[in-house]
C-alpha positions in Angstrom: -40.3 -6.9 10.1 -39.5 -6.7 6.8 -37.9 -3.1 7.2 -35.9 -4.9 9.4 -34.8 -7.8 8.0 -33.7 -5.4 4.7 -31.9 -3.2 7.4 -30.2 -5.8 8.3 -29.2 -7.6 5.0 -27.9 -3.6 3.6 -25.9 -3.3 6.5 -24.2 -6.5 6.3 -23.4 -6.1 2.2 -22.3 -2.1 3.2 -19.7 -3.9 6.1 -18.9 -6.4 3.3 -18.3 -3.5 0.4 -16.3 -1.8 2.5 -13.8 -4.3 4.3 -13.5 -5.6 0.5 -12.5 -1.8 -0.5 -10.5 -1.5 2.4 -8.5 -5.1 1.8 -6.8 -3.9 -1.4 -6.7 -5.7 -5.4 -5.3 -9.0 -4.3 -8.5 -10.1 -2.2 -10.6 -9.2 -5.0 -11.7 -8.8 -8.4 -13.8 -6.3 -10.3 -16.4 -8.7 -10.8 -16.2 -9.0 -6.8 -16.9 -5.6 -6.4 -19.6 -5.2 -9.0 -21.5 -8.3 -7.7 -21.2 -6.9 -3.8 -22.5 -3.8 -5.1 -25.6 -5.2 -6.7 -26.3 -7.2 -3.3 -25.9 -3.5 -1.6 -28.7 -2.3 -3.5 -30.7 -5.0 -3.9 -31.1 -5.5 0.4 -31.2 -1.7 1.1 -34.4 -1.1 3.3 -36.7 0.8 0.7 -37.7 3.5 3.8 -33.9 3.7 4.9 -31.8 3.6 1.5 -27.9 3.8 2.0 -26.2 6.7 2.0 -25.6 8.6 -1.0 -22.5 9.9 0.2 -21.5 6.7 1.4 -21.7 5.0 -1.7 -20.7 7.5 -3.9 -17.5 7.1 -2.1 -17.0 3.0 -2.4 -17.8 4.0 -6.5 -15.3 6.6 -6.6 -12.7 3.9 -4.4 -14.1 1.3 -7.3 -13.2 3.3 -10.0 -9.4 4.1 -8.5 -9.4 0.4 -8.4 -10.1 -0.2 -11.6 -7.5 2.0 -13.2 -5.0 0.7 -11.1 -6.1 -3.0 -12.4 -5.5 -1.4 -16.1 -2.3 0.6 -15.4 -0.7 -3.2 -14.1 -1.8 -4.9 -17.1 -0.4 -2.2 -19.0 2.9 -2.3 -17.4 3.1 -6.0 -17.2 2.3 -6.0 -21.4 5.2 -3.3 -21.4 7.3 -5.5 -19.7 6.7 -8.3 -22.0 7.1 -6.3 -25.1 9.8 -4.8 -23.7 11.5 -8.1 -23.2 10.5 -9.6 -26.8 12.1 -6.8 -28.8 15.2 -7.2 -26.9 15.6 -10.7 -27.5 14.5 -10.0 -31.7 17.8 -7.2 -31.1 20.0 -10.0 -29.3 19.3 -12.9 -32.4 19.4 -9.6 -35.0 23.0 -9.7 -34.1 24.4 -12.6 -35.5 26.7 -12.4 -38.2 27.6 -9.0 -37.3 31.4 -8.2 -35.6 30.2 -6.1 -32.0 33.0 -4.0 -30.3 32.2 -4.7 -26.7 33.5 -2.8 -23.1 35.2 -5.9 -21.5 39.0 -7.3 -20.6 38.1 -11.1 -20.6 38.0 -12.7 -23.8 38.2 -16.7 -25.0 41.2 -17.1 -27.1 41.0 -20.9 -29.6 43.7 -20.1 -32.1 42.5 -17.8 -34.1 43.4 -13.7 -34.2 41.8 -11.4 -31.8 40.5 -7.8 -32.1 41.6 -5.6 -29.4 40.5 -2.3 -28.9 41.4 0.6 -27.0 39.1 4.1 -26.2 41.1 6.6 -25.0 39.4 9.8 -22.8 42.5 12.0 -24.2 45.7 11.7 -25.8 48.4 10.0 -24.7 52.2 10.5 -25.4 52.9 6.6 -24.4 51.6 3.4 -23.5 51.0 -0.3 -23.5 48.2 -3.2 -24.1 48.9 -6.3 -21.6 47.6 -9.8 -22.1 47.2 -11.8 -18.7 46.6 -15.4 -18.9 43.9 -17.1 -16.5 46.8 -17.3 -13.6 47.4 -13.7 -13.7 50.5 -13.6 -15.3 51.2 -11.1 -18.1 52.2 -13.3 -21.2 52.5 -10.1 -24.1 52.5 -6.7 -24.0 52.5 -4.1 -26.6 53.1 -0.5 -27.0 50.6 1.0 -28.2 51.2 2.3 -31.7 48.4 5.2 -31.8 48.0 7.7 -28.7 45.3 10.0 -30.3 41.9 10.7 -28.5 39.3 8.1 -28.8 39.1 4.6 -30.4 42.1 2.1 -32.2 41.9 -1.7 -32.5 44.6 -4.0 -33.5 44.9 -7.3 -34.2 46.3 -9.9 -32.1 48.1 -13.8 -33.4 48.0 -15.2 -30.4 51.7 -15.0 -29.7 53.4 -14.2 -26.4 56.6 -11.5 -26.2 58.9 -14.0 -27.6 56.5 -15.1 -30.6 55.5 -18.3 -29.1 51.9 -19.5 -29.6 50.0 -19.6 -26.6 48.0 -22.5 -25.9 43.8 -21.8 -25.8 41.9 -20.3 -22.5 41.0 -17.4 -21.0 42.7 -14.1 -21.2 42.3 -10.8 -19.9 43.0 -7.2 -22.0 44.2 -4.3 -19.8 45.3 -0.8 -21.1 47.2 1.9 -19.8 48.7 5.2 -20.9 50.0 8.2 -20.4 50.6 12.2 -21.0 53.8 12.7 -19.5 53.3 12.0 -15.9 49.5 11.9 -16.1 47.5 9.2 -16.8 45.4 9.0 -19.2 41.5 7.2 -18.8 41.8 4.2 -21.0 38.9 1.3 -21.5 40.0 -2.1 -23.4 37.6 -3.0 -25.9 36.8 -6.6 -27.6 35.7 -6.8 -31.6 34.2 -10.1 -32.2 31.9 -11.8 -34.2 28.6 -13.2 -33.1 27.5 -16.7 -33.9 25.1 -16.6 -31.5 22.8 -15.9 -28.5 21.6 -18.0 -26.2 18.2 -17.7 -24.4 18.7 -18.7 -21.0 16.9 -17.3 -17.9 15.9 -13.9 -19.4 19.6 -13.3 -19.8 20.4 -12.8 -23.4 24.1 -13.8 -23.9 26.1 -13.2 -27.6 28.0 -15.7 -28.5 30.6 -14.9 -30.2 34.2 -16.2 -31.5 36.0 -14.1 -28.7 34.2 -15.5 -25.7 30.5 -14.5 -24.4 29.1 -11.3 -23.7 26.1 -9.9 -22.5 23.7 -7.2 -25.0 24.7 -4.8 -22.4 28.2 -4.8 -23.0 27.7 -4.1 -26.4 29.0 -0.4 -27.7 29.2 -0.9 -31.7 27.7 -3.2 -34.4 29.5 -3.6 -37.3 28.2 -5.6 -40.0 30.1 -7.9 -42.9 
């Protein structure tokens, strides 16, 4: 009776162990396992113990398990980490003048940087200033055509000298080798006066407009 009642009570913690195993982390904890286990072995019928094999296998699946509980809690510190010394990098920034890849910049009166990367040289061509309507209020020609970067600085003034009033603006570039043209990016030199913390998201603030840490190519400091 008693060889029975143990049969029994093995068989039900083996059906337990394994439809645990079998259900994956999220039912589950170590502890879960470790504690199904011990009930394994503690109800195994003395004359009919459980099957080596069998429970070799459910240790070897325990110890996958584990390692994969390890490896997440490794990658989700990582991630945290990760996360913390980009935001340090982001607030490191301020005070310094960053040279970002964008067109749209925040204009309040005072000069602007512009920049300019070209892929080759270039025997002409022209920076354009659109306002937030579209419409191109000054252009320039663009004074160095050599390979790489140039940045010049902007009053504020349309073609005819006239301030133009605050808002949004966009850069665009374009140039050319004869009748080729020539791969041009327009470029922003600001300086940051701060970053804000929002969502994950951090964001430079600077006096040019806002920009994201991605869009950063230089740092330039005082």
């Amino acid at each position: 009776m008693m060889a029975e009642v143990g049969s029994t009570n093995a068989a039900s913690s083996n059906a337990q162990l394994s439809s645990a195993l079998s259900s994956g982390a999220n039912a589950l904890g170590k502890q879960d396992f470790l504690t199904l286990m011990v009930e394994q072995l503690k109800n195994q019928d003395p004359m009919n113990p459980s099957d080596a094999t069998e429970f070799t296998a459910q240790l070897a699946q325990f110890s996958s398990l584990e390692q994969l509980f390890n490896v997440n809690d490794n990658l989700e510190s990582m991630g945290n980490t990760s996360a913390e010394v980009q935001r340090l990098s982001a607030l490191a920034l301020i005070g310094t003048d960053v040279v970002t890849a964008s067109s749209e910049f925040e204009f309040s009166g005072g000069a602007v940087q512009f920049g300019y990367d070209l892929d080759g040289p270039a025997s002409e061509g022209s920076l354009y200033i659109r306002n937030a309507a579209g419409d191109t209020v000054a252009t320039y020609e663009l004074t160095e055509t050599g390979s790489g970067r140039h940045f010049l600085a902007w009053d504020g003034t349309d073609n005819n000298g006239k301030a133009l009033p605050d808002g949004t603006y966009t850069l665009g570039v374009s140039a050319f080798n004869g009748d080729d043209a020539v791969a041009a990016t327009s470029m922003i030199r600001s300086r940051v006066v701060g970053v804000d913390l929002v969502d994950g998201a951090d964001v430079l603030v600077t006096d040019s407009g806002n920009f994201s840490l991605a869009e950063v190519e230089s740092v330039r400091g005082f």
